[in-house]
N, C-alpha and C positions, 0 to 999 in steps of 0.2 A: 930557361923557361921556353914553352912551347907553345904556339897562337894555333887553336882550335877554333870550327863554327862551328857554327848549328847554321845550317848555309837555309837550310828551312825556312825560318824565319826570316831570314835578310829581306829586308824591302829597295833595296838599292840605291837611299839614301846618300850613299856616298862619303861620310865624314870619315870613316877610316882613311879611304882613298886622301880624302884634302888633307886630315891627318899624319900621314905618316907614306907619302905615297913612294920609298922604295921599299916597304911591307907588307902595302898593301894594291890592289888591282880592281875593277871593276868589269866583269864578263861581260861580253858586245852583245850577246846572246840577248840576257835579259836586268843588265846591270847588278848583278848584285854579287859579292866580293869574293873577291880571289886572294889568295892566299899568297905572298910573292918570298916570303923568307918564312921559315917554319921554328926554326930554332933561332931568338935573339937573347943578346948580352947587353950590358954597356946601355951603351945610349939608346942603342935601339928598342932596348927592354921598358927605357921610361916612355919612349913614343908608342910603344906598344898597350902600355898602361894608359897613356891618355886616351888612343882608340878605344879601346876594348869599354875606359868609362865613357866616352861618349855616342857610343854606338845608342840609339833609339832602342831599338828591338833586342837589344843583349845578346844578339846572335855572335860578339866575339867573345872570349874567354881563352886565360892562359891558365898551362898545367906545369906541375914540376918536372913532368918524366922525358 
């Protein structure tokens, strides 16, 4: 699976970051997420699913390809 945003909408909240923070990063620019592993498996794939459900804004989302 593959972790996609929609970076648009991120408000920079931060819970992916407290979530799963070696997959995810927050820009110094203007907080809002950074992408740090693009393709996960394994364990990484369920931290990836808790992010993505508790994102606010749904700005994360995973695809199959």
């Amino acid at each position: 699976m593959r972790i996609r945003t929609h970076s648009d909408t991120c408000i920079g909240a931060g819970r992916c970051f407290r979530t799963a923070p070696e997959l995810f990063d927050q820009s110094e620019a203007d907080a809002t997420v950074v992408v740090l592993v693009d393709q996960v498996t394994g364990d990484r794939l369920e931290q990836a699913r808790e992010a993505v459900d508790d994102c606010p804004t749904r700005t994360l989302y995973l695809t199959e390809d």
